[in-house]
Backbone as ProteinMPNN parsed JSONL, in Angstrom:
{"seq_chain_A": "XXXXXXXXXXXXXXXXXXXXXXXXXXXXXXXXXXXXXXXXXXXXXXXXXXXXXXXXXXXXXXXXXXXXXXXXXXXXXXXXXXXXXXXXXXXXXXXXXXXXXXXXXXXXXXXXXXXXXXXXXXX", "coords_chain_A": {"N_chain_A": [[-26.365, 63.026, -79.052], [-26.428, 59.622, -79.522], [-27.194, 56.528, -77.498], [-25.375, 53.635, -76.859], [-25.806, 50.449, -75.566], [-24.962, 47.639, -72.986], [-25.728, 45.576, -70.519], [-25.312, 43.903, -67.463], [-22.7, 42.468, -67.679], [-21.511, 39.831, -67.035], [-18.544, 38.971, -65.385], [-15.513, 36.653, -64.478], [-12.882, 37.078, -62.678], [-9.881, 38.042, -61.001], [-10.029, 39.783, -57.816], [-9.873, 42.605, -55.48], [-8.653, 43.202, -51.742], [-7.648, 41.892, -49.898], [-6.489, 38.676, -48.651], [-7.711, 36.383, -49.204], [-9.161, 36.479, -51.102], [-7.151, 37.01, -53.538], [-6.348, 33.992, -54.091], [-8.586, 33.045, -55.283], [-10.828, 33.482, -58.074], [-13.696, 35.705, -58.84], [-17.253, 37.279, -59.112], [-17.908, 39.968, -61.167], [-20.21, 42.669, -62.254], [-20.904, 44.374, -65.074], [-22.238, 47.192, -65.933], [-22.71, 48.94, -69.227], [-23.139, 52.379, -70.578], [-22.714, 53.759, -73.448], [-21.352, 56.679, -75.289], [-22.238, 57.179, -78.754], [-22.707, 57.859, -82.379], [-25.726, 57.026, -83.828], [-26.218, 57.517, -86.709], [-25.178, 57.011, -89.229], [-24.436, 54.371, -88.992], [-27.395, 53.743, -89.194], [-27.902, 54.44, -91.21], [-26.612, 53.069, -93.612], [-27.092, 50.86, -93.203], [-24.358, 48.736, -91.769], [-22.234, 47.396, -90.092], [-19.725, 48.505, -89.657], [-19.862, 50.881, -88.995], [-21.095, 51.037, -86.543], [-21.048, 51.189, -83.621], [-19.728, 48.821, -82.313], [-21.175, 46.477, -80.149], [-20.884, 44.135, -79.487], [-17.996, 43.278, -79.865], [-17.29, 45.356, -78.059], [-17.634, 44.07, -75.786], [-16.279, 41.631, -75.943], [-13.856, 42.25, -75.728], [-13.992, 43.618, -73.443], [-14.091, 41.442, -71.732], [-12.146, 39.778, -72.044], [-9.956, 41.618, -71.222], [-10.499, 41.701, -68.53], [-11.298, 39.182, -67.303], [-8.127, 38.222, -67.819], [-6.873, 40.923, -65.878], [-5.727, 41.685, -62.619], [-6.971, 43.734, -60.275], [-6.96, 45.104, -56.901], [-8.629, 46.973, -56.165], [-12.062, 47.858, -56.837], [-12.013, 50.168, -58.043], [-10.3, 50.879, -59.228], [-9.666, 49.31, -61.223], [-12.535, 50.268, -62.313], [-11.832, 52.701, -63.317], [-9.43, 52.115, -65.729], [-11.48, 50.121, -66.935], [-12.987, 52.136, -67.973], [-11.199, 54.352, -69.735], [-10.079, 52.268, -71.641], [-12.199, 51.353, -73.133], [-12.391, 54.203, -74.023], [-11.037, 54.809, -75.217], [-9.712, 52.931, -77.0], [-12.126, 52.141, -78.63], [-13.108, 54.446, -79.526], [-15.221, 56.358, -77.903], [-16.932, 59.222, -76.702], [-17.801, 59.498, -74.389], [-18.527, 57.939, -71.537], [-20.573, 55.922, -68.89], [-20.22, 53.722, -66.433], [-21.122, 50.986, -64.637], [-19.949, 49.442, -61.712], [-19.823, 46.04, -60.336], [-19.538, 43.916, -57.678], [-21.253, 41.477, -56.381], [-22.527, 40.343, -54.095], [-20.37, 40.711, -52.537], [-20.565, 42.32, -49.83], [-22.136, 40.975, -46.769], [-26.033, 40.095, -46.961], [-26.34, 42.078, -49.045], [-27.317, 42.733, -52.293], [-25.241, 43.516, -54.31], [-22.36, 45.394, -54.275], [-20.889, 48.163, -55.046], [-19.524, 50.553, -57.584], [-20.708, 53.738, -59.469], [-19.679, 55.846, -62.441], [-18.657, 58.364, -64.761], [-16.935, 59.434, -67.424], [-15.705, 61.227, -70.116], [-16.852, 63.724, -72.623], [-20.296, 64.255, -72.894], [-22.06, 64.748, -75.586], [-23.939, 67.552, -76.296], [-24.604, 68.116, -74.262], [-23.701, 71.428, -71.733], [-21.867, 72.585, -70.657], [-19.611, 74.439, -67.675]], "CA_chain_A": [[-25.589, 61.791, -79.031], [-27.329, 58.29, -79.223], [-25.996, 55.634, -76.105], [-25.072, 52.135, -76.762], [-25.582, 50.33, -73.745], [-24.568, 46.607, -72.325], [-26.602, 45.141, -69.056], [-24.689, 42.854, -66.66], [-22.041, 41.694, -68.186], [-20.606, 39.201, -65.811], [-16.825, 38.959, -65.84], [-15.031, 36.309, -63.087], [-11.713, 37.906, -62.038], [-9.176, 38.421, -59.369], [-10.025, 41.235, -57.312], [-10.105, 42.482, -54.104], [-7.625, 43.299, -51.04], [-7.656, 40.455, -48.89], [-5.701, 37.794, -48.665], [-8.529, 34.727, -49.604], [-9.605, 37.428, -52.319], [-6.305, 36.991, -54.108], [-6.747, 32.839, -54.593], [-10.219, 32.708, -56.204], [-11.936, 34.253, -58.802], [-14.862, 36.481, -57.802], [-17.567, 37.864, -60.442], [-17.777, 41.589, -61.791], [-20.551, 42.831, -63.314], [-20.62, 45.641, -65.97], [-23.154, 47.934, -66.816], [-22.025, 50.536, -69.546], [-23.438, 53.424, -71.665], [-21.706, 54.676, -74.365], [-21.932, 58.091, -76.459], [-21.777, 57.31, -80.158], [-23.733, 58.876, -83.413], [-26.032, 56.134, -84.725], [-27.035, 57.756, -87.72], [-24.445, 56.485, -89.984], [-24.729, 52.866, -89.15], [-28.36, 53.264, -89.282], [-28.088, 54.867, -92.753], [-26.122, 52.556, -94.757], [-27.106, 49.383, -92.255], [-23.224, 48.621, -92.314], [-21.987, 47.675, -88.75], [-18.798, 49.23, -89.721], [-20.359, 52.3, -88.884], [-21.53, 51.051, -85.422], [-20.568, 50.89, -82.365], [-19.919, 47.298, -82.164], [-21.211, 46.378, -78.241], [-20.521, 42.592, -79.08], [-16.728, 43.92, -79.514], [-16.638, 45.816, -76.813], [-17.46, 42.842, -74.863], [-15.607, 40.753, -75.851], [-12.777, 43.027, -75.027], [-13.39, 43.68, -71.786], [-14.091, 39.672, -71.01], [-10.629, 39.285, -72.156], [-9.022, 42.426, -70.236], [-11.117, 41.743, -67.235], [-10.217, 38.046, -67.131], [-6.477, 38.583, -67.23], [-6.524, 41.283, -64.43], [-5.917, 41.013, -61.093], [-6.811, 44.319, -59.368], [-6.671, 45.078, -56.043], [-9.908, 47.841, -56.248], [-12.678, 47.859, -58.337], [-11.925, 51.864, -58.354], [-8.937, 50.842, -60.368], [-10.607, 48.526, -62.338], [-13.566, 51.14, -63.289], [-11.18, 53.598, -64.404], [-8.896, 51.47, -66.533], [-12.231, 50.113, -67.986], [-13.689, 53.259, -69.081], [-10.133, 55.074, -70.174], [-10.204, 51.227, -72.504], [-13.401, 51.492, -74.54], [-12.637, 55.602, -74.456], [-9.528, 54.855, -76.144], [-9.528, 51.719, -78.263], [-13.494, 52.104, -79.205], [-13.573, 55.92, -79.787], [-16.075, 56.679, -77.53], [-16.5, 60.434, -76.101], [-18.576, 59.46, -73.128], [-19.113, 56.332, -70.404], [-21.248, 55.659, -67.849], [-19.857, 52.217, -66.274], [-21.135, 50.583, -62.991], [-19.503, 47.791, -62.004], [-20.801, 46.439, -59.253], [-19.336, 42.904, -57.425], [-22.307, 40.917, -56.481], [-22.108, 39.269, -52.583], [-19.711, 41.153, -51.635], [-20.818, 42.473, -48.244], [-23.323, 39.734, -46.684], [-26.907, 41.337, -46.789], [-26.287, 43.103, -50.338], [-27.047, 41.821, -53.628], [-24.345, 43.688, -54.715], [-22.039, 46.862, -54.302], [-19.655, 48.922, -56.449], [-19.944, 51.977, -58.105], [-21.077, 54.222, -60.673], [-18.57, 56.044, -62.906], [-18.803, 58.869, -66.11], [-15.928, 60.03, -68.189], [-15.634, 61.932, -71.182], [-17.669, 64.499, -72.154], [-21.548, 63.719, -73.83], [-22.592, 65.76, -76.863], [-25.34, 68.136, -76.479], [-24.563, 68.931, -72.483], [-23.364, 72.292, -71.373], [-20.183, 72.578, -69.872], [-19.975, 75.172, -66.363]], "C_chain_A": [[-26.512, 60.642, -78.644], [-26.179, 57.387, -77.844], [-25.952, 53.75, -77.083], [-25.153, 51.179, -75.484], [-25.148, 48.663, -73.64], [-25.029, 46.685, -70.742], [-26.045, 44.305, -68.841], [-23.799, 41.871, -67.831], [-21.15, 41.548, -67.081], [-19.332, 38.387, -66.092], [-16.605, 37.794, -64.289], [-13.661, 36.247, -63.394], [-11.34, 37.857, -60.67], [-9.157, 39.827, -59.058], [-10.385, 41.89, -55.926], [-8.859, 42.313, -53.319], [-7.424, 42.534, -49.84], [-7.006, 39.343, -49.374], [-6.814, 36.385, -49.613], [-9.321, 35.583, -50.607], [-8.81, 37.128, -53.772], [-6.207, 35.266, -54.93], [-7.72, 32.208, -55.283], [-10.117, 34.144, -56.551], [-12.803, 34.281, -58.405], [-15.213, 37.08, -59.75], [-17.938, 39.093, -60.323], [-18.918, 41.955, -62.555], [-20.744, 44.658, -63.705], [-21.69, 46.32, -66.48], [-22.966, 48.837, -67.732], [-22.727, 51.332, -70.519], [-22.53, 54.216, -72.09], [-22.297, 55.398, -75.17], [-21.536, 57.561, -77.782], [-22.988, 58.311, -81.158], [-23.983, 57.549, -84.563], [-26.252, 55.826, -86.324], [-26.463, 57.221, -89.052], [-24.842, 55.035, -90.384], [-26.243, 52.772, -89.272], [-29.105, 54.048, -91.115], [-28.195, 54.13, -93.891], [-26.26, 51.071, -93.84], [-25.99, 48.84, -92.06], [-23.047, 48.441, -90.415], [-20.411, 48.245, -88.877], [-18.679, 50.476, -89.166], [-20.719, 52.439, -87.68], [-20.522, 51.0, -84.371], [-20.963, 49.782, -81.845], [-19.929, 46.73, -80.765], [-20.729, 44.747, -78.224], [-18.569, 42.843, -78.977], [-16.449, 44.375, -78.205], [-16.771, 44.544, -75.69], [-16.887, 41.933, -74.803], [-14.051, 40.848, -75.466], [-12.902, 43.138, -73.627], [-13.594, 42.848, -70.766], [-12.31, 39.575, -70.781], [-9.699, 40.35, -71.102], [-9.238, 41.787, -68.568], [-10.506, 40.45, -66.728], [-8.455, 37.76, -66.779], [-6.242, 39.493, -66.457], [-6.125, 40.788, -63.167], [-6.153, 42.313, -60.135], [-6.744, 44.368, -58.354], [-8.434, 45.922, -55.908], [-10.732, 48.313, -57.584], [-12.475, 49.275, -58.38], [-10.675, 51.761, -59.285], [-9.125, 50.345, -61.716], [-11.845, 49.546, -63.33], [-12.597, 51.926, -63.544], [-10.2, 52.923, -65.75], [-10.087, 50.964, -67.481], [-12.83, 51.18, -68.98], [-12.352, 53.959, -69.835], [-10.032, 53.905, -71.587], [-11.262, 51.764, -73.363], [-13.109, 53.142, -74.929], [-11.958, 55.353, -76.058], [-9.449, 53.37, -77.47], [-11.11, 51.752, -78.669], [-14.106, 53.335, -79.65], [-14.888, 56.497, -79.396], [-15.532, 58.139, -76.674], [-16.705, 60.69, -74.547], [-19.125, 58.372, -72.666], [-19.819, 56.216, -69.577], [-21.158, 54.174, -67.478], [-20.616, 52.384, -65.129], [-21.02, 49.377, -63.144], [-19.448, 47.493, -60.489], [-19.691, 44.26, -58.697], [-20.327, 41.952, -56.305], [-21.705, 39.511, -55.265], [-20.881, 39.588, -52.094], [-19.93, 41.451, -50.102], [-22.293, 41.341, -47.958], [-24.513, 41.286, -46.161], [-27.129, 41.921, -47.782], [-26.379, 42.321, -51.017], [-25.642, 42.354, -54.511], [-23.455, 45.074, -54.258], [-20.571, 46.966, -55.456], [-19.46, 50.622, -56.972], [-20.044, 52.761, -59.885], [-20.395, 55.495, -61.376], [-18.932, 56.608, -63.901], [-17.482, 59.655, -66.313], [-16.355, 60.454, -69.426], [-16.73, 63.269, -71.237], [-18.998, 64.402, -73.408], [-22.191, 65.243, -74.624], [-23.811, 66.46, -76.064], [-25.269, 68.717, -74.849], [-23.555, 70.05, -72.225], [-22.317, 72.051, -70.592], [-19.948, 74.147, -68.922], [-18.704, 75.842, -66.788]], "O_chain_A": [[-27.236, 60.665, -77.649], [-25.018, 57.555, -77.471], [-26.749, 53.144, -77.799], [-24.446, 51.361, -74.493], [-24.915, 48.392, -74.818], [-24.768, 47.592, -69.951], [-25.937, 43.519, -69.782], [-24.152, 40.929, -68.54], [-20.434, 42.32, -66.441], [-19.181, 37.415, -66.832], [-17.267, 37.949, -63.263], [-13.231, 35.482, -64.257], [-11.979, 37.716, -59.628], [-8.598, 40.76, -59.636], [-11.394, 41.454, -55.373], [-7.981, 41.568, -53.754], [-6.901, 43.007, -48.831], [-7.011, 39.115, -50.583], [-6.417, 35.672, -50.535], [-10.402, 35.054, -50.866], [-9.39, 37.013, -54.852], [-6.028, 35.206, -56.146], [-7.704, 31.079, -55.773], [-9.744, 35.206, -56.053], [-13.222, 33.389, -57.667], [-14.551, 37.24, -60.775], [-18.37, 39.391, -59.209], [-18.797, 41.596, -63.726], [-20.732, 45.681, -63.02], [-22.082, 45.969, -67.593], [-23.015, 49.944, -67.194], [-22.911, 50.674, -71.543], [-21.796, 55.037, -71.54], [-23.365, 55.165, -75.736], [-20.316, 57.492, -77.93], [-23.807, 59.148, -80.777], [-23.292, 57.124, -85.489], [-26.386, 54.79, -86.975], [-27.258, 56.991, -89.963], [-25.309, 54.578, -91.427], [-26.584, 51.609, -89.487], [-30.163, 54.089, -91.742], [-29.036, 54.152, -94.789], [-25.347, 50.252, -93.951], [-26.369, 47.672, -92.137], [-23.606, 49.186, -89.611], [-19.94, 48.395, -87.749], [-17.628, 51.058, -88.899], [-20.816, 53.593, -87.265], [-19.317, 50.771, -84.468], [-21.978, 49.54, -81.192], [-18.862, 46.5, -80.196], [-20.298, 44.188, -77.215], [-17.987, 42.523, -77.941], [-15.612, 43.936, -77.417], [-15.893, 44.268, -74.873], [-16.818, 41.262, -73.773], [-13.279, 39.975, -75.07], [-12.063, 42.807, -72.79], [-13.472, 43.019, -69.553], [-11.574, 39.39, -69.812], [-8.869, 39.898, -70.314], [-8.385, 41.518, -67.723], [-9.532, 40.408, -65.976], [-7.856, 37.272, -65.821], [-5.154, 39.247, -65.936], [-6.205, 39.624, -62.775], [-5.572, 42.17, -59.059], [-6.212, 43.283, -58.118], [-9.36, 45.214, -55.512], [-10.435, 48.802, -58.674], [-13.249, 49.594, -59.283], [-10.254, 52.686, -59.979], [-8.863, 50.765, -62.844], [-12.0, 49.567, -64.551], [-12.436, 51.644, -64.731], [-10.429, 53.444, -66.841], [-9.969, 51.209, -68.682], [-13.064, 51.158, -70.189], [-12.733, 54.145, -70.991], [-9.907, 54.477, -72.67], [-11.051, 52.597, -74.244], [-13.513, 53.5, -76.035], [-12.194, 55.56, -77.248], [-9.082, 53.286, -78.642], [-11.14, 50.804, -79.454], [-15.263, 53.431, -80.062], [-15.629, 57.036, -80.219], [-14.421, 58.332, -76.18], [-16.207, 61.5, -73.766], [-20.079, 57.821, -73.215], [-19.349, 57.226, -69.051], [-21.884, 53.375, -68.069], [-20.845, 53.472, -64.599], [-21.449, 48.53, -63.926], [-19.155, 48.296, -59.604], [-19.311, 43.566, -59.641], [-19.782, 41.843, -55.207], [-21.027, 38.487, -55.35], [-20.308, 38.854, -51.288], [-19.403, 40.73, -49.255], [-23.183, 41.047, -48.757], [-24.384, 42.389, -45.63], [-28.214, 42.502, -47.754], [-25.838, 41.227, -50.859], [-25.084, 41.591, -55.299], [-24.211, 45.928, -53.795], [-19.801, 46.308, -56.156], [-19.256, 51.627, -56.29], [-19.613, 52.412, -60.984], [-20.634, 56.469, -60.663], [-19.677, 55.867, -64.542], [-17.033, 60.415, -65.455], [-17.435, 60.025, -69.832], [-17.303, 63.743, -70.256], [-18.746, 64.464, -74.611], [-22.59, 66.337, -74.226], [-24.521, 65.832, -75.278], [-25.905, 69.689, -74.443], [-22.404, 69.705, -72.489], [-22.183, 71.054, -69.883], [-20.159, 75.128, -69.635], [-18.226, 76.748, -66.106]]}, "name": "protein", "num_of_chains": 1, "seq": "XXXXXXXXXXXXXXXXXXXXXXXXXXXXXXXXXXXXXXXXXXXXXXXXXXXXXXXXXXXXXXXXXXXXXXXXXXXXXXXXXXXXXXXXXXXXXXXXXXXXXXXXXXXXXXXXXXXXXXXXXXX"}
């Protein structure tokens, strides 16, 4: 399985369980690898065939934007269960990370895989 990937994609959203959390937007960012099978789109050059990453982004500007979670643990699963499901992907690797959150940190968050990636053994 080839990956698709997207680097910091910075989303600003309501999120967070605090009271002065809930009145401002705060920014999100997104790291994600996705499982697809390039060989198609890199057959017939056709992005029909791809796994369109400007799509997916622009999807999950728009989801992310209209949220309002409460925990980005809610937030990373709803994102990855999204691209699984509306982008037909088999396998994610998100980290989404909110940047000045704790003073001292450039950022924290966490790192997140669903589905299951071609070619790896299963226990």
């Amino acid at each position: 399985m080839d990956i698709v990937y997207i680097r910091e994609l910075n989303i600003e959203t309501i999120i967070g369980i605090y009271d002065w959390e809930r009145e401002i937007k705060q920014v999100v960012s997104l790291d994600l690898e996705m499982a697809t099978d390039i060989r198609k789109a890199a057959e017939t050059d056709d992005i029909q065939y791809a796994l369109n990453y400007k799509a997916v982004s622009k999807r999950l500007i728009q989801y992310i934007e209209g949220s309002e979670f409460l925990l980005v643990e809610t937030m990373a699963e709803k994102v990855a269960a999204l691209v699984m499901e509306e982008f037909n992907v088999p396998w994610i690797r998100l980290r989404l990370s909110k940047p000045g959150a704790v003073r001292g940190a450039r950022d924290v968050g966490m790192l997140i895989e669903r589905g299951a990636r071609a070619g790896t053994v299963s226990a």
